[in-house]
C-alpha positions in Angstrom: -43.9 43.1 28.3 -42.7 40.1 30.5 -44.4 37.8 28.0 -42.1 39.3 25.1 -38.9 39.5 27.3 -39.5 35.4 27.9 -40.0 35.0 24.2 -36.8 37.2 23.3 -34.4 35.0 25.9 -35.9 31.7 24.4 -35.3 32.6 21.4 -31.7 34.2 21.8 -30.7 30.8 23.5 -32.1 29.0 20.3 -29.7 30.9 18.6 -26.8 30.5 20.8 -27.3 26.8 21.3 -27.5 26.3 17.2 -24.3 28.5 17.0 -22.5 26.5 19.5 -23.7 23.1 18.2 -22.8 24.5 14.5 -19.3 25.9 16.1 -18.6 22.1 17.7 -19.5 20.0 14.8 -17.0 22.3 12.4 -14.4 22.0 15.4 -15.0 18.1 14.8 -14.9 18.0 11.1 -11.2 16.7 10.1 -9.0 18.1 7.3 -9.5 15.4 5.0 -13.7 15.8 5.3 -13.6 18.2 2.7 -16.8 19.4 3.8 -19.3 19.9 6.5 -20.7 17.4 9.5 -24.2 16.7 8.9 -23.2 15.6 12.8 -21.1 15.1 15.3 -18.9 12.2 14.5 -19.6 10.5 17.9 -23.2 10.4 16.5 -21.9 9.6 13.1 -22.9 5.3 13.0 -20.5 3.1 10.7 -20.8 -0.2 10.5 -17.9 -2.5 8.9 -17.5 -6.0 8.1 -14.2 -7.5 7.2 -13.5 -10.6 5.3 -12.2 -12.7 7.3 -9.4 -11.4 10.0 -8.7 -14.6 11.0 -7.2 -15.6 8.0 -3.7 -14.0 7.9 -2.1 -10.9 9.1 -3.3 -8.7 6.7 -6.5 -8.8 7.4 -6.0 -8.8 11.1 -4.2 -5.6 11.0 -7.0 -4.1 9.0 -10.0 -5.2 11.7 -7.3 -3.8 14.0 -6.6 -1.0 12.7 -10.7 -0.5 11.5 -11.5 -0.9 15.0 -8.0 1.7 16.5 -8.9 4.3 14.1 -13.0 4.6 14.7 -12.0 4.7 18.1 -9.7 7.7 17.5 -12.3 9.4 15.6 -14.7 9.0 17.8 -16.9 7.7 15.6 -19.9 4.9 17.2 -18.7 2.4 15.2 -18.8 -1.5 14.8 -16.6 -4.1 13.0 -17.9 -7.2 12.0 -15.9 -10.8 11.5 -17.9 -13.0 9.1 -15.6 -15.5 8.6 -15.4 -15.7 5.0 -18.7 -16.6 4.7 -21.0 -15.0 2.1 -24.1 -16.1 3.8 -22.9 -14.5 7.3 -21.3 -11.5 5.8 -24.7 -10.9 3.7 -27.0 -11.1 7.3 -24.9 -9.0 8.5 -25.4 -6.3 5.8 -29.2 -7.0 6.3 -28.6 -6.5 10.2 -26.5 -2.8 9.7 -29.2 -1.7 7.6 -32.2 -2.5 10.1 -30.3 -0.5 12.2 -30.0 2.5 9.8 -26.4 3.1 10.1 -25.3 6.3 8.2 -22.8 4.3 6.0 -21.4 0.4 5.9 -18.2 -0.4 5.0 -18.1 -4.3 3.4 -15.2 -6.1 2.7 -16.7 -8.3 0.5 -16.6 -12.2 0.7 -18.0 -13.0 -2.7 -18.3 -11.3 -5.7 -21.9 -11.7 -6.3 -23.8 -13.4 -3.4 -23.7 -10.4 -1.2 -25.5 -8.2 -4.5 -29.0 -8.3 -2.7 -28.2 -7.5 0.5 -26.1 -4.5 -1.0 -29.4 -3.5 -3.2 -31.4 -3.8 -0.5 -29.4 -1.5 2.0 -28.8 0.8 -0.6 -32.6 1.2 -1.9 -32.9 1.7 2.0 -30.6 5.1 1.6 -27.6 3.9 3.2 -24.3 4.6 1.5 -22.0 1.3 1.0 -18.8 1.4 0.3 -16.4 -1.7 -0.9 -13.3 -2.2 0.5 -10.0 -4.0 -1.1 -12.1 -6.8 -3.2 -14.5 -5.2 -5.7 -18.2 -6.1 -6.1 -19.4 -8.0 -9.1 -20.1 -5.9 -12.0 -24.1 -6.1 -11.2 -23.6 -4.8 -7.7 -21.7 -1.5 -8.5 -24.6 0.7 -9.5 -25.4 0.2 -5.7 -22.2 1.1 -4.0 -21.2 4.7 -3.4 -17.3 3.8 -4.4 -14.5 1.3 -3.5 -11.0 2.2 -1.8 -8.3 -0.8 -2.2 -5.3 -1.7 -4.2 -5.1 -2.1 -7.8 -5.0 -5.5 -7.9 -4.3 -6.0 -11.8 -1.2 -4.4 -11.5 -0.1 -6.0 -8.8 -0.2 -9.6 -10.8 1.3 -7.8 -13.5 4.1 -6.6 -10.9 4.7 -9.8 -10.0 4.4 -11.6 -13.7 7.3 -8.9 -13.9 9.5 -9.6 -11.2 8.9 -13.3 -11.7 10.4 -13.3 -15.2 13.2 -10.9 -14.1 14.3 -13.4 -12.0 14.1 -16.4 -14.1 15.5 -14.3 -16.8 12.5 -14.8 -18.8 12.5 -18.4 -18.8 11.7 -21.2 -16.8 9.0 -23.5 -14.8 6.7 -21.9 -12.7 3.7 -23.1 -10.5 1.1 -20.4 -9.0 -0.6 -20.9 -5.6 -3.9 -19.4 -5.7 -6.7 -17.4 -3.6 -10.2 -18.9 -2.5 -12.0 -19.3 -6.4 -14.6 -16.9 -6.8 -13.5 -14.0 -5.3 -12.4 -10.9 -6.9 -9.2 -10.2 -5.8 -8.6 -14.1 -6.4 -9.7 -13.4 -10.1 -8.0 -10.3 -11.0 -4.5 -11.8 -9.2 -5.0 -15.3 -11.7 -6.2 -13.9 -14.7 -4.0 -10.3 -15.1 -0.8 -12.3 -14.1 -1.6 -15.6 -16.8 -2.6 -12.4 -19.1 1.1 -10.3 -18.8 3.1 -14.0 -18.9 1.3 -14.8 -21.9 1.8 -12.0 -23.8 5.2 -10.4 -22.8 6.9 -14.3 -21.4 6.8 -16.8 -23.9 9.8 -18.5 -22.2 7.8 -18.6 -19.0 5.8 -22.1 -18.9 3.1 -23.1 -15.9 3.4 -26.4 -14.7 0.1 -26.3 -12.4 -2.0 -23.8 -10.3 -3.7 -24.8 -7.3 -6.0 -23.0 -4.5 -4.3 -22.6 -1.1 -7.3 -20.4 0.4 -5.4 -17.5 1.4 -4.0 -20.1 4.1 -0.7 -19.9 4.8 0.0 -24.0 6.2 -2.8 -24.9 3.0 -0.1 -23.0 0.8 3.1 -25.3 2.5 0.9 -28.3 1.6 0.0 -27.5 -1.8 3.9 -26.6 -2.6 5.2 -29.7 -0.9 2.2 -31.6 -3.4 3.8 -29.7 -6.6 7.2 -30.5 -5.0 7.1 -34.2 -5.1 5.0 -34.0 -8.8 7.6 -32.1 -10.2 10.5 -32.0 -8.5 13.7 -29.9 -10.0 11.2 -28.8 -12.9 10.1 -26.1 -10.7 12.0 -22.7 -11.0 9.8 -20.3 -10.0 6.6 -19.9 -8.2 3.7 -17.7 -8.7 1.7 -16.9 -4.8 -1.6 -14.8 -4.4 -0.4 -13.4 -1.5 2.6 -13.3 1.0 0.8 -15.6 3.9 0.8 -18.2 1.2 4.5 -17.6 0.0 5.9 -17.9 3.0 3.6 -21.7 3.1 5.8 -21.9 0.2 8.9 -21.2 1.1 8.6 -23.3 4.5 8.3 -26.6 1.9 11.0 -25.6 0.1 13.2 -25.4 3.5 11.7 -29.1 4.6 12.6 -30.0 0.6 16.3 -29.0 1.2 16.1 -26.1 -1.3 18.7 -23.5 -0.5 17.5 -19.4 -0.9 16.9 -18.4 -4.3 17.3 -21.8 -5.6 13.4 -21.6 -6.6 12.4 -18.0 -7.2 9.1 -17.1 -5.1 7.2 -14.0 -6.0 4.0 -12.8 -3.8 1.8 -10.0 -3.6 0.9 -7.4 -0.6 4.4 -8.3 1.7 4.2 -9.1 5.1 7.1 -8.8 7.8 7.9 -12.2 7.4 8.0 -12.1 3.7 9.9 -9.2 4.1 12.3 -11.2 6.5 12.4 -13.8 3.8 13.6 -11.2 1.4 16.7 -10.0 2.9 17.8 -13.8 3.4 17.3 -14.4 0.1 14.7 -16.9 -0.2 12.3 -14.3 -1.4 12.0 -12.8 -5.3 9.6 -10.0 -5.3 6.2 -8.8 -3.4 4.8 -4.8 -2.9 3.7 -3.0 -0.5 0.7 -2.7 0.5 -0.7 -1.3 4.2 -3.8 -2.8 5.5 -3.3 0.5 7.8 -3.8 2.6 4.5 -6.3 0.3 2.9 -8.9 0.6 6.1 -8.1 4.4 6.8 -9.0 5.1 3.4 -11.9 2.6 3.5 -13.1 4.6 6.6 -12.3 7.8 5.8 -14.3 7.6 2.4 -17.4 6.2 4.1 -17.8 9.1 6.6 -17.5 11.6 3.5 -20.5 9.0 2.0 -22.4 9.7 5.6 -22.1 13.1 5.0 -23.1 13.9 1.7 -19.8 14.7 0.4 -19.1 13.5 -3.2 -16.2 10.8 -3.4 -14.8 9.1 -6.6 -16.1 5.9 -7.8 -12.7 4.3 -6.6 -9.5 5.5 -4.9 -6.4 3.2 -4.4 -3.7 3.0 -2.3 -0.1 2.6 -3.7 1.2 -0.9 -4.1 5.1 0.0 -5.1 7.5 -3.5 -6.2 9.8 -4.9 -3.7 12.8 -6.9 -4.7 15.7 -7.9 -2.9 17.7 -5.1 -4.7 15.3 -2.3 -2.9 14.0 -4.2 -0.1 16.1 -1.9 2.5 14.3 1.5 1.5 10.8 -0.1 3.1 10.2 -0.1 6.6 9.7 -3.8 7.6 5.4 -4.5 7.8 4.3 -5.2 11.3 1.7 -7.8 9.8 
Protein backbone atom coordinates (compact mmCIF):
# COMPACT_ATOMS: atom_id res chain seq x y z
CA UNK A 1 0.00 0.00 0.00
CA UNK A 2 3.07 2.31 0.93
CA UNK A 3 4.72 1.05 -2.26
CA UNK A 4 1.58 2.37 -4.37
CA UNK A 5 1.09 5.63 -2.30
CA UNK A 6 5.15 6.39 -3.30
CA UNK A 7 4.38 5.55 -6.87
CA UNK A 8 1.05 7.74 -6.95
CA UNK A 9 3.05 11.05 -5.34
CA UNK A 10 5.92 10.45 -7.96
CA UNK A 11 3.85 10.34 -10.42
CA UNK A 12 1.36 13.30 -9.53
CA UNK A 13 4.69 15.52 -9.19
CA UNK A 14 5.58 14.33 -12.87
CA UNK A 15 2.52 15.74 -13.77
CA UNK A 16 2.67 18.87 -11.87
CA UNK A 17 6.24 19.60 -12.82
CA UNK A 18 5.33 19.03 -16.80
CA UNK A 19 2.17 21.37 -16.18
CA UNK A 20 4.31 23.96 -14.64
CA UNK A 21 7.18 23.69 -17.14
CA UNK A 22 4.31 23.61 -20.06
CA UNK A 23 2.52 26.73 -18.06
CA UNK A 24 6.14 28.81 -18.02
CA UNK A 25 7.27 28.12 -21.47
CA UNK A 26 3.57 29.48 -22.84
CA UNK A 27 4.03 32.38 -20.23
CA UNK A 28 7.44 32.95 -22.30
CA UNK A 29 6.20 32.62 -25.80
CA UNK A 30 5.72 36.36 -27.19
CA UNK A 31 2.74 37.53 -29.33
CA UNK A 32 4.54 37.61 -32.42
CA UNK A 33 5.66 33.64 -32.01
CA UNK A 34 2.59 32.54 -33.44
CA UNK A 35 3.03 29.34 -31.94
CA UNK A 36 4.36 27.21 -29.20
CA UNK A 37 8.07 27.10 -27.38
CA UNK A 38 9.72 23.91 -28.15
CA UNK A 39 11.64 25.71 -24.95
CA UNK A 40 12.27 28.26 -22.93
CA UNK A 41 13.81 31.09 -24.72
CA UNK A 42 16.70 31.36 -22.20
CA UNK A 43 17.54 27.85 -23.48
CA UNK A 44 16.55 28.86 -26.91
CA UNK A 45 20.61 29.22 -28.63
CA UNK A 46 20.94 31.84 -31.64
CA UNK A 47 23.80 32.54 -33.11
CA UNK A 48 24.34 35.73 -35.52
CA UNK A 49 26.95 37.02 -37.55
CA UNK A 50 26.84 40.56 -39.03
CA UNK A 51 28.70 41.86 -41.98
CA UNK A 52 30.76 44.01 -40.83
CA UNK A 53 29.61 46.62 -37.95
CA UNK A 54 32.60 48.42 -38.22
CA UNK A 55 31.88 49.67 -41.43
CA UNK A 56 29.25 52.49 -40.98
CA UNK A 57 26.50 53.20 -38.66
CA UNK A 58 24.08 51.09 -40.10
CA UNK A 59 25.43 48.21 -39.40
CA UNK A 60 26.56 49.19 -35.98
CA UNK A 61 23.21 49.90 -34.93
CA UNK A 62 22.12 46.47 -36.11
CA UNK A 63 25.05 44.39 -34.06
CA UNK A 64 23.73 46.82 -31.38
CA UNK A 65 20.51 46.44 -31.58
CA UNK A 66 21.05 42.21 -32.43
CA UNK A 67 22.91 42.11 -29.29
CA UNK A 68 20.01 44.79 -26.96
CA UNK A 69 17.19 42.86 -28.19
CA UNK A 70 18.55 38.99 -27.51
CA UNK A 71 19.30 40.37 -24.31
CA UNK A 72 15.65 41.50 -23.75
CA UNK A 73 14.38 38.33 -24.82
CA UNK A 74 16.36 36.45 -23.00
CA UNK A 75 17.45 34.47 -25.49
CA UNK A 76 21.45 32.72 -24.99
CA UNK A 77 22.57 34.34 -27.77
CA UNK A 78 25.82 35.38 -29.59
CA UNK A 79 26.72 38.06 -32.31
CA UNK A 80 29.57 37.58 -34.41
CA UNK A 81 31.86 40.50 -36.24
CA UNK A 82 33.52 38.98 -39.27
CA UNK A 83 34.83 41.84 -40.71
CA UNK A 84 33.64 41.63 -44.06
CA UNK A 85 35.47 38.70 -44.73
CA UNK A 86 33.95 35.67 -46.50
CA UNK A 87 36.55 33.34 -45.22
CA UNK A 88 36.00 34.45 -41.42
CA UNK A 89 32.23 34.83 -41.73
CA UNK A 90 32.14 31.22 -43.43
CA UNK A 91 34.38 29.62 -40.07
CA UNK A 92 32.22 31.13 -38.23
CA UNK A 93 29.10 29.47 -39.66
CA UNK A 94 31.11 26.14 -39.42
CA UNK A 95 31.80 27.09 -35.67
CA UNK A 96 27.75 27.88 -34.73
CA UNK A 97 26.96 24.69 -36.27
CA UNK A 98 29.59 22.47 -34.17
CA UNK A 99 27.87 23.91 -31.55
CA UNK A 100 24.30 22.96 -32.58
CA UNK A 101 22.72 26.21 -32.17
CA UNK A 102 18.87 25.98 -32.70
CA UNK A 103 18.99 28.68 -35.54
CA UNK A 104 21.86 31.15 -37.12
CA UNK A 105 21.24 34.25 -38.31
CA UNK A 106 24.00 35.32 -41.22
CA UNK A 107 24.34 38.51 -42.64
CA UNK A 108 26.01 37.43 -45.47
CA UNK A 109 29.49 38.84 -46.70
CA UNK A 110 29.49 37.21 -50.21
CA UNK A 111 27.05 36.03 -52.34
CA UNK A 112 28.36 32.69 -52.95
CA UNK A 113 31.52 31.84 -50.89
CA UNK A 114 29.63 31.25 -47.71
CA UNK A 115 27.12 28.50 -49.93
CA UNK A 116 29.08 25.43 -48.29
CA UNK A 117 29.20 26.38 -45.01
CA UNK A 118 25.33 27.20 -45.28
CA UNK A 119 24.81 23.59 -46.88
CA UNK A 120 26.72 22.13 -44.47
CA UNK A 121 24.88 23.67 -41.31
CA UNK A 122 21.74 23.18 -42.83
CA UNK A 123 22.23 19.31 -43.91
CA UNK A 124 23.27 19.36 -40.10
CA UNK A 125 19.41 20.46 -39.16
CA UNK A 126 20.01 23.85 -38.20
CA UNK A 127 17.62 26.54 -39.56
CA UNK A 128 19.61 29.63 -41.28
CA UNK A 129 18.24 32.50 -41.99
CA UNK A 130 19.71 35.52 -44.26
CA UNK A 131 19.59 38.84 -43.23
CA UNK A 132 19.50 42.31 -45.38
CA UNK A 133 21.86 40.80 -48.37
CA UNK A 134 20.40 37.79 -50.03
CA UNK A 135 22.32 34.45 -50.73
CA UNK A 136 23.26 33.53 -54.23
CA UNK A 137 20.66 31.83 -56.03
CA UNK A 138 22.48 28.19 -55.38
CA UNK A 139 22.44 28.73 -51.67
CA UNK A 140 18.59 29.48 -51.18
CA UNK A 141 17.34 25.94 -51.27
CA UNK A 142 19.35 25.80 -47.82
CA UNK A 143 18.11 28.81 -45.98
CA UNK A 144 14.79 28.74 -44.08
CA UNK A 145 13.96 32.58 -45.47
CA UNK A 146 15.50 36.05 -45.62
CA UNK A 147 14.13 39.36 -43.75
CA UNK A 148 15.71 42.70 -45.26
CA UNK A 149 14.85 45.56 -47.47
CA UNK A 150 13.86 45.33 -50.99
CA UNK A 151 16.74 46.45 -52.31
CA UNK A 152 15.56 46.76 -56.13
CA UNK A 153 13.24 49.22 -55.36
CA UNK A 154 15.21 51.13 -53.42
CA UNK A 155 17.67 51.84 -56.60
CA UNK A 156 14.63 52.29 -58.44
CA UNK A 157 13.57 54.99 -55.63
CA UNK A 158 16.43 56.67 -56.05
CA UNK A 159 16.86 56.45 -60.16
CA UNK A 160 13.43 58.22 -59.37
CA UNK A 161 14.29 60.98 -57.18
CA UNK A 162 17.51 61.48 -58.95
CA UNK A 163 15.79 62.36 -62.26
CA UNK A 164 13.22 64.41 -60.33
CA UNK A 165 15.69 66.56 -59.39
CA UNK A 166 17.70 66.95 -62.42
CA UNK A 167 14.39 67.29 -64.20
CA UNK A 168 15.15 64.35 -66.20
CA UNK A 169 18.26 65.39 -67.50
CA UNK A 170 21.73 65.80 -66.77
CA UNK A 171 25.36 64.24 -65.70
CA UNK A 172 25.43 61.90 -63.17
CA UNK A 173 28.27 59.74 -61.48
CA UNK A 174 27.31 56.64 -59.03
CA UNK A 175 29.57 55.64 -56.05
CA UNK A 176 29.31 52.12 -55.56
CA UNK A 177 29.24 49.14 -52.82
CA UNK A 178 32.10 46.42 -52.32
CA UNK A 179 31.61 44.36 -56.01
CA UNK A 180 30.28 41.09 -55.53
CA UNK A 181 27.94 41.47 -53.03
CA UNK A 182 24.27 41.34 -53.41
CA UNK A 183 22.96 44.30 -52.09
CA UNK A 184 25.95 45.90 -54.12
CA UNK A 185 24.45 44.13 -57.34
CA UNK A 186 20.85 44.74 -56.95
CA UNK A 187 21.62 48.70 -55.93
CA UNK A 188 23.89 48.97 -59.57
CA UNK A 189 22.05 47.00 -61.81
CA UNK A 190 18.07 47.91 -60.86
CA UNK A 191 19.05 51.66 -60.69
CA UNK A 192 21.25 51.49 -64.42
CA UNK A 193 18.02 49.31 -65.35
CA UNK A 194 15.02 52.14 -64.36
CA UNK A 195 17.52 55.23 -65.80
CA UNK A 196 17.87 53.34 -68.87
CA UNK A 197 14.50 52.69 -69.56
CA UNK A 198 12.29 55.53 -68.15
CA UNK A 199 15.69 58.52 -68.36
CA UNK A 200 17.01 58.84 -71.53
CA UNK A 201 18.04 62.39 -70.71
CA UNK A 202 19.94 61.02 -67.76
CA UNK A 203 23.71 60.20 -68.92
CA UNK A 204 26.55 58.34 -66.49
CA UNK A 205 29.83 59.88 -66.60
CA UNK A 206 31.63 57.03 -64.47
CA UNK A 207 30.86 54.63 -61.46
CA UNK A 208 33.33 53.71 -59.12
CA UNK A 209 33.56 51.40 -55.80
CA UNK A 210 33.80 53.35 -52.55
CA UNK A 211 33.45 50.03 -50.27
CA UNK A 212 30.61 51.07 -48.30
CA UNK A 213 33.39 53.54 -46.79
CA UNK A 214 32.36 56.73 -46.07
CA UNK A 215 36.15 58.81 -46.33
CA UNK A 216 36.76 56.01 -49.56
CA UNK A 217 33.45 57.69 -51.00
CA UNK A 218 34.93 61.58 -50.32
CA UNK A 219 37.99 60.31 -52.19
CA UNK A 220 36.41 58.82 -55.09
CA UNK A 221 34.02 62.05 -55.54
CA UNK A 222 36.91 64.51 -55.12
CA UNK A 223 38.65 61.85 -58.12
CA UNK A 224 35.36 62.39 -60.43
CA UNK A 225 35.42 66.05 -59.27
CA UNK A 226 38.70 67.06 -60.77
CA UNK A 227 37.98 64.52 -64.09
CA UNK A 228 34.95 66.17 -64.69
CA UNK A 229 34.50 69.08 -63.06
CA UNK A 230 31.03 71.25 -63.74
CA UNK A 231 29.86 68.18 -65.99
CA UNK A 232 28.65 66.61 -62.89
CA UNK A 233 24.94 67.37 -61.91
CA UNK A 234 23.92 64.67 -60.06
CA UNK A 235 25.28 61.76 -58.20
CA UNK A 236 24.20 58.28 -57.80
CA UNK A 237 25.48 56.75 -53.82
CA UNK A 238 24.91 53.04 -52.60
CA UNK A 239 24.30 54.15 -49.45
CA UNK A 240 24.14 57.32 -47.13
CA UNK A 241 27.73 56.62 -45.32
CA UNK A 242 29.06 57.06 -48.82
CA UNK A 243 26.88 60.21 -49.67
CA UNK A 244 27.77 62.03 -47.06
CA UNK A 245 31.83 61.01 -48.35
CA UNK A 246 30.25 62.76 -51.18
CA UNK A 247 28.97 65.63 -50.14
CA UNK A 248 32.10 66.47 -47.76
CA UNK A 249 34.15 66.88 -51.45
CA UNK A 250 31.69 68.81 -52.76
CA UNK A 251 32.00 71.29 -49.58
CA UNK A 252 36.09 71.19 -49.88
CA UNK A 253 35.23 71.70 -53.90
CA UNK A 254 33.33 74.97 -53.09
CA UNK A 255 29.97 73.57 -54.29
CA UNK A 256 27.04 75.33 -52.61
CA UNK A 257 23.75 72.94 -51.42
CA UNK A 258 21.93 71.57 -54.13
CA UNK A 259 24.28 72.80 -56.61
CA UNK A 260 25.05 68.95 -57.42
CA UNK A 261 22.01 66.82 -56.67
CA UNK A 262 23.04 63.72 -54.32
CA UNK A 263 20.74 60.87 -53.97
CA UNK A 264 21.53 57.81 -51.42
CA UNK A 265 19.92 54.85 -50.16
CA UNK A 266 18.99 53.62 -46.43
CA UNK A 267 19.43 57.50 -44.66
CA UNK A 268 21.35 58.09 -41.83
CA UNK A 269 21.05 61.07 -39.16
CA UNK A 270 23.63 62.86 -40.89
CA UNK A 271 22.25 62.37 -44.24
CA UNK A 272 19.17 63.35 -42.78
CA UNK A 273 20.92 66.54 -41.36
CA UNK A 274 22.24 67.02 -44.81
CA UNK A 275 18.77 67.09 -46.10
CA UNK A 276 17.22 69.78 -44.31
CA UNK A 277 20.28 72.07 -45.28
CA UNK A 278 19.80 71.31 -48.57
CA UNK A 279 22.79 69.63 -49.75
CA UNK A 280 20.92 66.40 -49.87
CA UNK A 281 18.32 65.13 -52.88
CA UNK A 282 16.70 61.94 -51.86
CA UNK A 283 17.43 58.70 -49.62
CA UNK A 284 14.61 56.17 -47.55
CA UNK A 285 14.24 54.96 -44.66
CA UNK A 286 15.33 52.11 -43.60
CA UNK A 287 15.85 50.94 -39.61
CA UNK A 288 18.64 48.63 -38.92
CA UNK A 289 16.46 48.48 -35.54
CA UNK A 290 13.58 46.84 -37.80
CA UNK A 291 15.88 45.03 -40.11
CA UNK A 292 17.60 42.90 -36.99
CA UNK A 293 14.22 42.55 -34.96
CA UNK A 294 12.75 40.99 -37.79
CA UNK A 295 15.95 39.12 -38.62
CA UNK A 296 15.69 37.77 -35.02
CA UNK A 297 12.38 37.43 -34.58
CA UNK A 298 12.02 35.16 -37.72
CA UNK A 299 14.87 32.89 -36.60
CA UNK A 300 13.31 31.99 -33.19
CA UNK A 301 10.00 31.11 -35.17
CA UNK A 302 12.68 28.80 -37.50
CA UNK A 303 14.05 27.29 -33.91
CA UNK A 304 10.72 26.46 -33.09
CA UNK A 305 9.20 24.83 -35.86
CA UNK A 306 6.94 27.50 -36.81
CA UNK A 307 6.50 28.02 -40.60
CA UNK A 308 7.83 31.58 -41.91
CA UNK A 309 7.70 32.98 -45.48
CA UNK A 310 10.52 32.55 -47.81
CA UNK A 311 11.18 36.44 -47.34
CA UNK A 312 9.65 39.32 -45.30
CA UNK A 313 10.79 43.03 -45.75
CA UNK A 314 10.83 45.89 -43.96
CA UNK A 315 9.50 49.17 -45.43
CA UNK A 316 11.94 51.43 -47.12
CA UNK A 317 9.53 54.70 -47.79
CA UNK A 318 11.32 57.89 -50.19
CA UNK A 319 12.73 60.80 -48.42
CA UNK A 320 13.05 64.10 -50.16
CA UNK A 321 13.69 67.39 -48.87
CA UNK A 322 9.87 68.15 -49.53
CA UNK A 323 8.84 65.34 -46.77
CA UNK A 324 11.95 65.11 -44.90
CA UNK A 325 10.18 66.71 -41.59
CA UNK A 326 7.45 63.84 -41.24
CA UNK A 327 10.59 61.19 -40.36
CA UNK A 328 11.99 61.12 -37.05
CA UNK A 329 15.72 61.93 -37.57
CA UNK A 330 17.82 58.16 -37.59
CA UNK A 331 20.08 57.76 -34.59
CA UNK A 332 22.71 55.99 -36.88
Amino acid sequence: MKLKSKALRVAVAAILASTVASAAMAQDAPDWLGGELKKPLSETRIGITVLYPGSNAYQAKYAETAESYTKELGLNATVMDPQGDPATQFNQIQDMASQNMDAIVVWPTSQNALIPAIRAASRSGIPIITSNSPIGEAGRRYIEGHTGPDDCAQAEQSAEMLADALGGEGNIVVVEGTPGYTVSILRKNCFLDKVADDYPGINILASQTAEWNREKAQTVMETFLTQFGDEIDGVYAFDDGMGLGVISALKGAGKEPGEVKVVTCNQFGEGWDAMKEGWHSGSNKQSPIDDAILAIQTAVKAANGIDIPDLQGIETPKVTPENVEEFERPSW
